[in-house]
PDB file as gemmi writes it, atoms N, CA and C in Angstrom:
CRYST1    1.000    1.000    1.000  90.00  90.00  90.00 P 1                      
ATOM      1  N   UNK A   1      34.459 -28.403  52.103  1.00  0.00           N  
ATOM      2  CA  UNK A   1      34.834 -28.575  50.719  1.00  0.00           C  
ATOM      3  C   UNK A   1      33.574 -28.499  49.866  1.00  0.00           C  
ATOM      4  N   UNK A   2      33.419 -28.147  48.543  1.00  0.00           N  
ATOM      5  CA  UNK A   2      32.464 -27.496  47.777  1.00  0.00           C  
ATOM      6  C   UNK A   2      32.380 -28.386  46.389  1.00  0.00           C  
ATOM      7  N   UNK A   3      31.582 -28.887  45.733  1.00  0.00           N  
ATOM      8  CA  UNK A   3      31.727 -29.713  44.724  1.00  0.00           C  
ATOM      9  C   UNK A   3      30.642 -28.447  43.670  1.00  0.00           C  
ATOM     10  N   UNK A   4      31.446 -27.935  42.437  1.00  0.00           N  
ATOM     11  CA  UNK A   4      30.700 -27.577  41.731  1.00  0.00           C  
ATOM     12  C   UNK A   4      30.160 -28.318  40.040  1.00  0.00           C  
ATOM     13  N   UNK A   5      28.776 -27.791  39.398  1.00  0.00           N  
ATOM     14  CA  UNK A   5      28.713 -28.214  38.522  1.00  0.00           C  
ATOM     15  C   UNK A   5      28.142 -26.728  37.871  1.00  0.00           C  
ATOM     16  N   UNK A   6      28.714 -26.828  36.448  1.00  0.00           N  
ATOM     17  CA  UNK A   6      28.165 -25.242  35.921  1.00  0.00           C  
ATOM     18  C   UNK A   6      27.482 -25.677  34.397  1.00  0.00           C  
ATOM     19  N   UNK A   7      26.083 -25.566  34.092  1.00  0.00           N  
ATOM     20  CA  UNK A   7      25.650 -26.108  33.265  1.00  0.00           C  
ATOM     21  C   UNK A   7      25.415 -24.337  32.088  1.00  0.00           C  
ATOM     22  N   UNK A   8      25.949 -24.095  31.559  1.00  0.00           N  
ATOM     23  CA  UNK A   8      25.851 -23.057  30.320  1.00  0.00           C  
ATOM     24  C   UNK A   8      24.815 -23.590  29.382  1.00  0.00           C  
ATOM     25  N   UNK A   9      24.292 -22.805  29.020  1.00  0.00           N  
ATOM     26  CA  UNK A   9      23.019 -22.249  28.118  1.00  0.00           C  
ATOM     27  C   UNK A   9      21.670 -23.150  28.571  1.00  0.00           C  
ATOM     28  N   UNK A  10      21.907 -23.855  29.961  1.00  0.00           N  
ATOM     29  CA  UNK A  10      20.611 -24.349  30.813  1.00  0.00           C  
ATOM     30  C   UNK A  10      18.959 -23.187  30.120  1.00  0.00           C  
ATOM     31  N   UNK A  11      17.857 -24.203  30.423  1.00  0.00           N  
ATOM     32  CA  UNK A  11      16.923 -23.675  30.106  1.00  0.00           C  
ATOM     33  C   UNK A  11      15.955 -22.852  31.353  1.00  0.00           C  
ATOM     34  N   UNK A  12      17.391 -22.243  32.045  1.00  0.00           N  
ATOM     35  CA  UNK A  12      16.736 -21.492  33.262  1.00  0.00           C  
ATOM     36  C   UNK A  12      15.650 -20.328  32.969  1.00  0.00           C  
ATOM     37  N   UNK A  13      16.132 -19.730  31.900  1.00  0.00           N  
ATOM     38  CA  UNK A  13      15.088 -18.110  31.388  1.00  0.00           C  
ATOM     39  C   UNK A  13      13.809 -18.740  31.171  1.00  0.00           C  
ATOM     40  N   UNK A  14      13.708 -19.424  30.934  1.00  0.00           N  
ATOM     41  CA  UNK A  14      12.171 -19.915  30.621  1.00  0.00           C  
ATOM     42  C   UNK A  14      11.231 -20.529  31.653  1.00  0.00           C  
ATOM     43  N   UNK A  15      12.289 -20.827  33.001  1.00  0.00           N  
ATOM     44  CA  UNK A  15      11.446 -21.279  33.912  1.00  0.00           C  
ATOM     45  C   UNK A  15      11.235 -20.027  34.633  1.00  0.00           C  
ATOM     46  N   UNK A  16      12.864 -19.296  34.867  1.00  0.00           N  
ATOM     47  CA  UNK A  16      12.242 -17.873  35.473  1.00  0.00           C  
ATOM     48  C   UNK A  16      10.869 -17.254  35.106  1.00  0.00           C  
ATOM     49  N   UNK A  17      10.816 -17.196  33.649  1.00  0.00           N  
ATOM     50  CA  UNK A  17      10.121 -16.520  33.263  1.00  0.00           C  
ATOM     51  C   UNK A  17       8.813 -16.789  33.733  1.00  0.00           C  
ATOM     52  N   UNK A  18       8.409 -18.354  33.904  1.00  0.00           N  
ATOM     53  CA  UNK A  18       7.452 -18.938  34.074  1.00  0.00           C  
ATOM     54  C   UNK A  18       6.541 -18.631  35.311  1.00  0.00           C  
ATOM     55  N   UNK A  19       7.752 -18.265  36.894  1.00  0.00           N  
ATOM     56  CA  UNK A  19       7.598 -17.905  37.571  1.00  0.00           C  
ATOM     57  C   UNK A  19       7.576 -16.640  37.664  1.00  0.00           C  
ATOM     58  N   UNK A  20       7.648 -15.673  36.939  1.00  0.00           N  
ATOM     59  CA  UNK A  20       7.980 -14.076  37.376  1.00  0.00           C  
ATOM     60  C   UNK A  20       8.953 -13.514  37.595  1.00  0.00           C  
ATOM     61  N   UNK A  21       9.885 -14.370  37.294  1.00  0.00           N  
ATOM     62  CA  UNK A  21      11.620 -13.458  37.808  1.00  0.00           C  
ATOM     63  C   UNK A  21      11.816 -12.705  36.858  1.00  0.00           C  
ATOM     64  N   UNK A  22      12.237 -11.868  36.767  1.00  0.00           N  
ATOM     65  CA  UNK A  22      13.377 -10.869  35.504  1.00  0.00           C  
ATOM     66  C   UNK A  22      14.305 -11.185  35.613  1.00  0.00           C  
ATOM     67  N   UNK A  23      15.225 -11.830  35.101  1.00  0.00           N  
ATOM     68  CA  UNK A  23      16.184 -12.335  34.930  1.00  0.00           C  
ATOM     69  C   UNK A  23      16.563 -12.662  33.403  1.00  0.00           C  
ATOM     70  N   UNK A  24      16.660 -11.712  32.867  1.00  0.00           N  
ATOM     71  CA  UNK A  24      16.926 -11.467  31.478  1.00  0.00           C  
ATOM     72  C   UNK A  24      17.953 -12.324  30.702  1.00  0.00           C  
ATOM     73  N   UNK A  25      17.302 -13.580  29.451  1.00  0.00           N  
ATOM     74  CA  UNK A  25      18.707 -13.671  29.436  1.00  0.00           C  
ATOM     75  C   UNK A  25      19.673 -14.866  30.065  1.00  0.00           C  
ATOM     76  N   UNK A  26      19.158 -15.398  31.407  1.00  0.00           N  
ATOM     77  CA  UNK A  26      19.930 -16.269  32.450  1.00  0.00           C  
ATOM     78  C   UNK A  26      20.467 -17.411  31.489  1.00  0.00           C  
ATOM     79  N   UNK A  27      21.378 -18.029  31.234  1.00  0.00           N  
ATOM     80  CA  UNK A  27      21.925 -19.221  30.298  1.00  0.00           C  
ATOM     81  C   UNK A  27      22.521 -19.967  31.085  1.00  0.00           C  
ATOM     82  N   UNK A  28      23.089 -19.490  32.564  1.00  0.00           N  
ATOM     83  CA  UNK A  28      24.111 -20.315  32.999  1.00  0.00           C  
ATOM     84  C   UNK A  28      23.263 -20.624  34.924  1.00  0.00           C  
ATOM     85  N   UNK A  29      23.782 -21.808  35.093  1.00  0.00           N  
ATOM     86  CA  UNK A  29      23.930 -22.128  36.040  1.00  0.00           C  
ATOM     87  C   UNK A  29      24.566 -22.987  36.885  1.00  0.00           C  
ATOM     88  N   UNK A  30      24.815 -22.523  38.359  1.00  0.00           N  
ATOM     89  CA  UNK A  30      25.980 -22.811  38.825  1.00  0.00           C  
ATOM     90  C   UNK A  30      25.425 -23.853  40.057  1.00  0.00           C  
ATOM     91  N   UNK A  31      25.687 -24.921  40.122  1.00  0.00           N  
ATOM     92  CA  UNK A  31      25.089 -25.953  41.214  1.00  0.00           C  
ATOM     93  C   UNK A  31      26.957 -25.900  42.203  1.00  0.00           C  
ATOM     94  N   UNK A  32      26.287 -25.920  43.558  1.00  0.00           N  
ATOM     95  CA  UNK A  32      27.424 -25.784  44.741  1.00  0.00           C  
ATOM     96  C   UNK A  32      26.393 -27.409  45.731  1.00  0.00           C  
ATOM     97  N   UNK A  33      27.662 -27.822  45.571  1.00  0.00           N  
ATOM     98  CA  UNK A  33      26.622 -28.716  46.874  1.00  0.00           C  
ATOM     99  C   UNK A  33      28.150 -28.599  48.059  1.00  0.00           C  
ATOM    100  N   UNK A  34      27.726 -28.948  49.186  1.00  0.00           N  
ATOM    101  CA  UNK A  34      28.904 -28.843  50.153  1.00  0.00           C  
ATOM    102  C   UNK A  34      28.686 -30.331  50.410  1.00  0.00           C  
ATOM    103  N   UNK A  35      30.495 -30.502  50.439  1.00  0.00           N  
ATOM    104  CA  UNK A  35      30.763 -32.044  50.563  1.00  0.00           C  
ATOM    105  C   UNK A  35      31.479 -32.253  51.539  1.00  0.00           C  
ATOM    106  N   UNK A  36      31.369 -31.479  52.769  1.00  0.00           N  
ATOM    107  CA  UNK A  36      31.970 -31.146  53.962  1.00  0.00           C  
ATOM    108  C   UNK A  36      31.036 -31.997  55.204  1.00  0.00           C  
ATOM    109  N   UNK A  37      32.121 -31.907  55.888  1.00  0.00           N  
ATOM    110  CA  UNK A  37      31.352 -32.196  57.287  1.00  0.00           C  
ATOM    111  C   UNK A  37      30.690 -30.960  57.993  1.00  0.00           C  
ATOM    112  N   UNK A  38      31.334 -29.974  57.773  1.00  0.00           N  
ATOM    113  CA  UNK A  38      30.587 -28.738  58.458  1.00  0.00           C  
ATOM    114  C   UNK A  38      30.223 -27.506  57.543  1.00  0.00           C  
ATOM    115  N   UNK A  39      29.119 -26.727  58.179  1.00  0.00           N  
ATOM    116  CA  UNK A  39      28.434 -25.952  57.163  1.00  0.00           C  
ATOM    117  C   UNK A  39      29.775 -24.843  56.315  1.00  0.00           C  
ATOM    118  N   UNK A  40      29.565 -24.232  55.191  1.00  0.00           N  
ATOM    119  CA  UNK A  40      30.183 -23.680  54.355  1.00  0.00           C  
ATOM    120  C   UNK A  40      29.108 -22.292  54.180  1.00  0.00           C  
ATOM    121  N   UNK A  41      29.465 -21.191  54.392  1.00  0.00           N  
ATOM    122  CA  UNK A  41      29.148 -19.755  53.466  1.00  0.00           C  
ATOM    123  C   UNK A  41      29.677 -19.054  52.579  1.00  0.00           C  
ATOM    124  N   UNK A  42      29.116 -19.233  51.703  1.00  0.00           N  
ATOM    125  CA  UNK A  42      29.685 -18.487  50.263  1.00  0.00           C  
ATOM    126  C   UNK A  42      28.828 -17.352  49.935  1.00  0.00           C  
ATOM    127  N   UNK A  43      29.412 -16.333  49.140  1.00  0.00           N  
ATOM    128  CA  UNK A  43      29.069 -15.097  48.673  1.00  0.00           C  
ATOM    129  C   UNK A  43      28.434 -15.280  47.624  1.00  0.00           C  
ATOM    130  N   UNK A  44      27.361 -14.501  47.036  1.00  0.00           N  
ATOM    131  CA  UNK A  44      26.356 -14.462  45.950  1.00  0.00           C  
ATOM    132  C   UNK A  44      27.364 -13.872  44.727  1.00  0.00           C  
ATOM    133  N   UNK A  45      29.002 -14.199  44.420  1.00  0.00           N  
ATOM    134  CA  UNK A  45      29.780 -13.739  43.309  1.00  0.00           C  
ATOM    135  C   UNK A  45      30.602 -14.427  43.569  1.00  0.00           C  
ATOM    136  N   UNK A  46      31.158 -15.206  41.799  1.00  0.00           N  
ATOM    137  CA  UNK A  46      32.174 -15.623  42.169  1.00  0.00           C  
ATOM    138  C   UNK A  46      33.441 -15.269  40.909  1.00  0.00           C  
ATOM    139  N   UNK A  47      34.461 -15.229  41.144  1.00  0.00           N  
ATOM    140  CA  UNK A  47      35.094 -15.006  39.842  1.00  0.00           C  
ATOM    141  C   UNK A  47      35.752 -15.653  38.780  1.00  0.00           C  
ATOM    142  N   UNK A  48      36.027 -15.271  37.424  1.00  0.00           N  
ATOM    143  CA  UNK A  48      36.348 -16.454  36.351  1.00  0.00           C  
ATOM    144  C   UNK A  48      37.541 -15.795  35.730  1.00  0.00           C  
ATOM    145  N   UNK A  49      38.242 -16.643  35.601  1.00  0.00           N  
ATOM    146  CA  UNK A  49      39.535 -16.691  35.303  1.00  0.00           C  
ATOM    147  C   UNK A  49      39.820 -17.132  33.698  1.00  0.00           C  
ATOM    148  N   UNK A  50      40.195 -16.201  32.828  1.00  0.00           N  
ATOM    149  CA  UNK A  50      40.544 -17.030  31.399  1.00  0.00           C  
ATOM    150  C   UNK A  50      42.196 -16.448  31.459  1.00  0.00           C  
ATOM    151  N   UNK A  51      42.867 -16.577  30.205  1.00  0.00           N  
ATOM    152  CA  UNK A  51      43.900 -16.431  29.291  1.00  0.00           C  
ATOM    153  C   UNK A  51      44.014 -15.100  30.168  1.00  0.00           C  
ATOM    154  N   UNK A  52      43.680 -14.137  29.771  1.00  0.00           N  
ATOM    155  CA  UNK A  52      44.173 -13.026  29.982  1.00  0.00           C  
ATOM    156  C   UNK A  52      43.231 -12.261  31.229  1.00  0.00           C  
ATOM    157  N   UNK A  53      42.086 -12.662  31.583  1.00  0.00           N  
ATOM    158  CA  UNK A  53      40.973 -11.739  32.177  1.00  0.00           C  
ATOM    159  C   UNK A  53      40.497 -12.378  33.335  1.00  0.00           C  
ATOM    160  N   UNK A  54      40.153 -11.749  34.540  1.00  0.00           N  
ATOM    161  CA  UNK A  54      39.131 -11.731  35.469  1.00  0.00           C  
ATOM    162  C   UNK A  54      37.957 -11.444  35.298  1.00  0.00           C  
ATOM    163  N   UNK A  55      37.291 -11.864  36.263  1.00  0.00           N  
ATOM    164  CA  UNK A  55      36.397 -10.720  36.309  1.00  0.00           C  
ATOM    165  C   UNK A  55      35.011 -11.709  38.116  1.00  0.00           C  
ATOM    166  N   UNK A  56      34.675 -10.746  38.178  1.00  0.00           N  
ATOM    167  CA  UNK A  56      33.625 -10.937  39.123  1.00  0.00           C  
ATOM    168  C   UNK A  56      32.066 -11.895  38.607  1.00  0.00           C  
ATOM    169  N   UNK A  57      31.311 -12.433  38.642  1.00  0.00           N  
ATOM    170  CA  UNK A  57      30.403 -12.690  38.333  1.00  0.00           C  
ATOM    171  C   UNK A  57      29.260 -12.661  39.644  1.00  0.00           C  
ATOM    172  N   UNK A  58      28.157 -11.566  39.269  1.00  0.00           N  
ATOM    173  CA  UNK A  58      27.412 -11.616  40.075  1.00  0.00           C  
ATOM    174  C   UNK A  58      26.313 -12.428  39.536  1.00  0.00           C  
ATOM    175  N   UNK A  59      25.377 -13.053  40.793  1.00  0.00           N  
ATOM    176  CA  UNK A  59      24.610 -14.325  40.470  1.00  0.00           C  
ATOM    177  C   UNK A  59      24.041 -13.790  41.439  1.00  0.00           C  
ATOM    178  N   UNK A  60      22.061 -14.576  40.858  1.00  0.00           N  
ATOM    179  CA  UNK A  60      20.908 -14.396  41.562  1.00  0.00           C  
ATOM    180  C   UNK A  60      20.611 -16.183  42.041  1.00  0.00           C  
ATOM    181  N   UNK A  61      20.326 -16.290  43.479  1.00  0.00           N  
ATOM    182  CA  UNK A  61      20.303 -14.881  44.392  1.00  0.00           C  
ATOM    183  C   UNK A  61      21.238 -14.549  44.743  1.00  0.00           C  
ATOM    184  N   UNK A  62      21.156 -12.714  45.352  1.00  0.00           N  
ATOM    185  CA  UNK A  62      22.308 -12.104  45.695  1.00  0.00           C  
ATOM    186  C   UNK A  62      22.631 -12.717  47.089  1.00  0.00           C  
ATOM    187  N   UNK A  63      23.792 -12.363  47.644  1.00  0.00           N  
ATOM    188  CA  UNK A  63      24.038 -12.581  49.086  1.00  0.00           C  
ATOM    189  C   UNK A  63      24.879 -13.545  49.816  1.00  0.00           C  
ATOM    190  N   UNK A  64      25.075 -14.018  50.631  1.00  0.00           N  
ATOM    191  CA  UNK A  64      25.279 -14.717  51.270  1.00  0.00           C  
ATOM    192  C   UNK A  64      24.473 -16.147  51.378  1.00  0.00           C  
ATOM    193  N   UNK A  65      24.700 -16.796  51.593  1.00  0.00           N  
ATOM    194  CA  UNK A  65      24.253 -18.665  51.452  1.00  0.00           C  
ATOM    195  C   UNK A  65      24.787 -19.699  52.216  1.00  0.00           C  
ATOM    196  N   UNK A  66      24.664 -20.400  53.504  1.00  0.00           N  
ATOM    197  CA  UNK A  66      24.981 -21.210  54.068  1.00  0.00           C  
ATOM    198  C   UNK A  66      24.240 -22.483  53.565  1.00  0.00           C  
ATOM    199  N   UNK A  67      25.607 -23.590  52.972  1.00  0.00           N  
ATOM    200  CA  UNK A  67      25.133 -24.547  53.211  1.00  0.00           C  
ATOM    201  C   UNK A  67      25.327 -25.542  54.082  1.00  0.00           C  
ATOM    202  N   UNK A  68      24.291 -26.394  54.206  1.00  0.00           N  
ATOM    203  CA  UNK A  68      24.461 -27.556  55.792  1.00  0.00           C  
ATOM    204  C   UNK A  68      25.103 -28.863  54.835  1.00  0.00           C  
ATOM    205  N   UNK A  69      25.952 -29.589  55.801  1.00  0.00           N  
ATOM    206  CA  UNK A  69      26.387 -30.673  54.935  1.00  0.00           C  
ATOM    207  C   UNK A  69      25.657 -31.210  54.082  1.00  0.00           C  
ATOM    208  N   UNK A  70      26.151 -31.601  52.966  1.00  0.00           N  
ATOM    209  CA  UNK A  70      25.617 -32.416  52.005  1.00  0.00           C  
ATOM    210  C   UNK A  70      24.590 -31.608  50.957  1.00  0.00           C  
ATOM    211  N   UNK A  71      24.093 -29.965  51.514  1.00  0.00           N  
ATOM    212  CA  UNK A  71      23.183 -29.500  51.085  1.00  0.00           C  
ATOM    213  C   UNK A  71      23.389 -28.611  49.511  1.00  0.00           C  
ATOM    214  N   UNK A  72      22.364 -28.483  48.459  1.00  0.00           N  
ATOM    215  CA  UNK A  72      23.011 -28.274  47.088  1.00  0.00           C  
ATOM    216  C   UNK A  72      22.238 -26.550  46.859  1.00  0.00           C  
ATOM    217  N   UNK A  73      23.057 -25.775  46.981  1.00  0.00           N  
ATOM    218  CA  UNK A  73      22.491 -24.290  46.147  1.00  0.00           C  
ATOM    219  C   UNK A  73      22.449 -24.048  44.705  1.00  0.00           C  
ATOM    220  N   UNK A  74      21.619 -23.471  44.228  1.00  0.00           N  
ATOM    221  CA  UNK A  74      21.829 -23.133  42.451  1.00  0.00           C  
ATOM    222  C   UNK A  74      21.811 -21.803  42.555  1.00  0.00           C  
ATOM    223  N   UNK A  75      22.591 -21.383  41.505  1.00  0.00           N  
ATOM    224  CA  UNK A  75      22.849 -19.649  40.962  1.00  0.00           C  
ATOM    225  C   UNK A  75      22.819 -19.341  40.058  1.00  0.00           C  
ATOM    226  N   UNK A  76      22.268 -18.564  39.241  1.00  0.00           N  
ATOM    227  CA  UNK A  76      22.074 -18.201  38.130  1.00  0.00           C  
ATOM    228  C   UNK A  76      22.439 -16.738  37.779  1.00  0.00           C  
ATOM    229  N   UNK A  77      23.179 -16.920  36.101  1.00  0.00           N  
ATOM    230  CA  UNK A  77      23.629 -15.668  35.542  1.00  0.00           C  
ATOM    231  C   UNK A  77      23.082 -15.654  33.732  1.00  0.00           C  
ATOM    232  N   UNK A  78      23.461 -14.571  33.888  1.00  0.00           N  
ATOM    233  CA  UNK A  78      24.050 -14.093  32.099  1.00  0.00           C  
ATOM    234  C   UNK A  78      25.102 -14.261  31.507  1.00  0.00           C  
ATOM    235  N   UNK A  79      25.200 -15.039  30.828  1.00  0.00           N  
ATOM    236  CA  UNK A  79      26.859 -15.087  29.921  1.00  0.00           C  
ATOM    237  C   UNK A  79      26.836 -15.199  28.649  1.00  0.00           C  
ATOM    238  N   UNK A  80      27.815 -14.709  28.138  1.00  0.00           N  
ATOM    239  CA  UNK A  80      27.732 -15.011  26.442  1.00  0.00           C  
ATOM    240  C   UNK A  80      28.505 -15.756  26.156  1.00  0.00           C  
ATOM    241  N   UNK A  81      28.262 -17.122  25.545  1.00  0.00           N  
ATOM    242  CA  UNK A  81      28.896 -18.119  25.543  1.00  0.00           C  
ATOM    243  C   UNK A  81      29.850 -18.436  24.910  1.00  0.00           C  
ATOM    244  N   UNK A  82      30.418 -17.192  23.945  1.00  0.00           N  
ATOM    245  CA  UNK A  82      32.152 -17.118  23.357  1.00  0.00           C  
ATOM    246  C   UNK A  82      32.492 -16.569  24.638  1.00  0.00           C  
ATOM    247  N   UNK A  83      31.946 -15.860  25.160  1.00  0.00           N  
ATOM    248  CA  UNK A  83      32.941 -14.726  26.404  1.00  0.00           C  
ATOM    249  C   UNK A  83      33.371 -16.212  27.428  1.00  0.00           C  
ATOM    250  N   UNK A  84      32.339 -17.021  27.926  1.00  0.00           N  
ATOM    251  CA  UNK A  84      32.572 -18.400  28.562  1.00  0.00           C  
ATOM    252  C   UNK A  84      33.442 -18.895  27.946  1.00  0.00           C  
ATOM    253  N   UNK A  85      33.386 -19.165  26.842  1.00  0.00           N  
ATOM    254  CA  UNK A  85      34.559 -20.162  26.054  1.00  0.00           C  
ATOM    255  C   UNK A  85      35.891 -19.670  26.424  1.00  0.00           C  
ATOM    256  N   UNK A  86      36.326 -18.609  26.667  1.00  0.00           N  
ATOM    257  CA  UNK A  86      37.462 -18.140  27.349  1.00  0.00           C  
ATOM    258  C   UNK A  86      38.142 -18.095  28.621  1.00  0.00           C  
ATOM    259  N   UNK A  87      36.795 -18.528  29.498  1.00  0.00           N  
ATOM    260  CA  UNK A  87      37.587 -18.873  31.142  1.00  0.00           C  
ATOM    261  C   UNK A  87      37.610 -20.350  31.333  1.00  0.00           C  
ATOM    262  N   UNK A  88      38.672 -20.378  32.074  1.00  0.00           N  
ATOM    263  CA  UNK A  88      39.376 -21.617  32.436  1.00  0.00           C  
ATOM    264  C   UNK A  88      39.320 -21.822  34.048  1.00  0.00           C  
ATOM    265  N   UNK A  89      38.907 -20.721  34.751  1.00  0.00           N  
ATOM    266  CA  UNK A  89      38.936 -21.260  36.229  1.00  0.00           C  
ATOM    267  C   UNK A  89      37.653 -20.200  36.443  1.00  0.00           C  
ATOM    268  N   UNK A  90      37.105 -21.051  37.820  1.00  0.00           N  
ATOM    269  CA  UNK A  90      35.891 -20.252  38.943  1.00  0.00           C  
ATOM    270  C   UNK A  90      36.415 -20.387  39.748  1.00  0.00           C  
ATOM    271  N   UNK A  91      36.751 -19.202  40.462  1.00  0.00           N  
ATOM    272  CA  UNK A  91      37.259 -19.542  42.240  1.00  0.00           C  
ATOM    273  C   UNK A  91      35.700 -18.863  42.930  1.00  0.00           C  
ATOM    274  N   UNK A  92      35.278 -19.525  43.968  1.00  0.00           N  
ATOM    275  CA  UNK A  92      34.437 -19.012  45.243  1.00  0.00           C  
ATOM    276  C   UNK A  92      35.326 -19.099  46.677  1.00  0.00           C  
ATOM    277  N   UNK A  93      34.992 -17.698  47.173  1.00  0.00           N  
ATOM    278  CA  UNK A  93      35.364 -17.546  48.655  1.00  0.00           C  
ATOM    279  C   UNK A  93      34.321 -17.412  49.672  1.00  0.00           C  
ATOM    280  N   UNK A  94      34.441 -18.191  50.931  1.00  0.00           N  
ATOM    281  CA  UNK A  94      33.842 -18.170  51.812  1.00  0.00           C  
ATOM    282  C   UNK A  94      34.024 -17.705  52.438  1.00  0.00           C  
ATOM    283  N   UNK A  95      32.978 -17.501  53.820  1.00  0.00           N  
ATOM    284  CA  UNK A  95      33.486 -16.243  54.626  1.00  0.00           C  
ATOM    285  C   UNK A  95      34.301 -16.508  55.669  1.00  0.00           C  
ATOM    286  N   UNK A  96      34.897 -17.359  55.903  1.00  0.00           N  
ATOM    287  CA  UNK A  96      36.426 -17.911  56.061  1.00  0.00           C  
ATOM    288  C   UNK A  96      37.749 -17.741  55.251  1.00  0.00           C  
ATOM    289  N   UNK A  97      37.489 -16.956  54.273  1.00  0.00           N  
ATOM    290  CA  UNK A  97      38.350 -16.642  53.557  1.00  0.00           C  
ATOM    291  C   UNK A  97      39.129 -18.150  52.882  1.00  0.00           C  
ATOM    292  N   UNK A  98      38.974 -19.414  52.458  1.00  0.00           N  
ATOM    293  CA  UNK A  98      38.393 -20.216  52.139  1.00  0.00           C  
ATOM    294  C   UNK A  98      38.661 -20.173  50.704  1.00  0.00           C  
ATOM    295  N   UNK A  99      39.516 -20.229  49.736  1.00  0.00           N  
ATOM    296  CA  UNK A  99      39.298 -20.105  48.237  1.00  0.00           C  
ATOM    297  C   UNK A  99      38.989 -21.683  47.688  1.00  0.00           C  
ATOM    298  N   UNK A 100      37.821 -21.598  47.165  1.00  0.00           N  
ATOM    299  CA  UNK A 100      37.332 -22.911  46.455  1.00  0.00           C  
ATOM    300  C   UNK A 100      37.486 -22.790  45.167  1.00  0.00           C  
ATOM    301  N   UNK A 101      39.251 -23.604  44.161  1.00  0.00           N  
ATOM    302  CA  UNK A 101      39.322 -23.468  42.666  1.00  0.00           C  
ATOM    303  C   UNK A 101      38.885 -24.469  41.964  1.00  0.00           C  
ATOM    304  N   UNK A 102      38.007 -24.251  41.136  1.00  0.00           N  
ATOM    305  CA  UNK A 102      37.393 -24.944  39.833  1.00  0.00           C  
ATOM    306  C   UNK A 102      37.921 -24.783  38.354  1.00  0.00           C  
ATOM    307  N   UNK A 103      38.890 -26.030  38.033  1.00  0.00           N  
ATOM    308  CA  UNK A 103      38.593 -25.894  36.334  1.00  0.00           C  
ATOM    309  C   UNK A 103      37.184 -25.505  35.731  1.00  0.00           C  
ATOM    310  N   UNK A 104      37.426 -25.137  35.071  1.00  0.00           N  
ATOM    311  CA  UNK A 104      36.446 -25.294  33.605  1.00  0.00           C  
ATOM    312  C   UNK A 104      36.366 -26.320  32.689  1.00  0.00           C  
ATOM    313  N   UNK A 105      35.783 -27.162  32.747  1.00  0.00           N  
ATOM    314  CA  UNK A 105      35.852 -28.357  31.464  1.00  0.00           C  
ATOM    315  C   UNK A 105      34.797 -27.888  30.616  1.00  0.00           C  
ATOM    316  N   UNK A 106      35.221 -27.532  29.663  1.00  0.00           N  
ATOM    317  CA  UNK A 106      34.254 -26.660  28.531  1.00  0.00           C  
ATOM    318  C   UNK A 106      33.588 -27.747  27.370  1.00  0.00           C  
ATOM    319  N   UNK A 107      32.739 -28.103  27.470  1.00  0.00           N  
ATOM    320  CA  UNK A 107      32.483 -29.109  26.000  1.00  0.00           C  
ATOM    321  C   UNK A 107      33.075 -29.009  24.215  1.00  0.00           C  
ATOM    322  N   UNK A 108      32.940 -30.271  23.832  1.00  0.00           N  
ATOM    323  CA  UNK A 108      33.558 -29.865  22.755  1.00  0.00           C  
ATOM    324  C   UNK A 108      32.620 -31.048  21.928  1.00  0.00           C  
ATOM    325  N   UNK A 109      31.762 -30.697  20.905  1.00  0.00           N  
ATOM    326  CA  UNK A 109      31.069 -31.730  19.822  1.00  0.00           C  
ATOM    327  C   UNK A 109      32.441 -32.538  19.014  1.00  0.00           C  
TER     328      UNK A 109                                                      
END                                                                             
């Protein structure tokens, strides 16, 4: 089982930057910790679900990712944060075929 947290307009571009990544842009990030007893692999994409639309989201790093119990991955993307304001679900699949669904709890001032 997979516990996510997705922090939008995070001050990731600036640390990339700090380090050398190109990563143009990055606003969002996606924390996975596995809350399982046994390890979990997930794919470097996951997809978001609004009103009317899908879509894929690819995230750095690319690939594949095993985590060991208890252990926490971060992922990072590009989003535009009206286009965010429109999805309501993240599903991730593992390579167990495995669908992990996430609301969206979107903030509101």
């Amino acid at each position: 089982m997979l516990k996510l947290k997705v922090i939008m307009n995070s001050g990731v571009e600036e640390i990339f930057a700090a380090k050398c990544y190109a990563i143009p842009d990055a606003n969002l990030e996606i924390i996975l910790t596995n809350v399982s007893s046994s390890p979990v692999t997930v794919a470097g994409h996951f997809s978001l679900t609004g009103a009317k639309r899908t879509e894929a989201l690819n995230l750095f790093p690319q690939g594949e990712r095993t985590l060991a119990p208890g252990e926490r991955a971060s992922y990072y993307s590009t989003m535009d944060p009206d286009r965010w304001a429109g999805y309501r679900k993240i599903t991730i699949t593992d390579t167990n075929e495995h669908m992990h669904a996430f609301e969206i709890h979107h903030k509101t001032d």
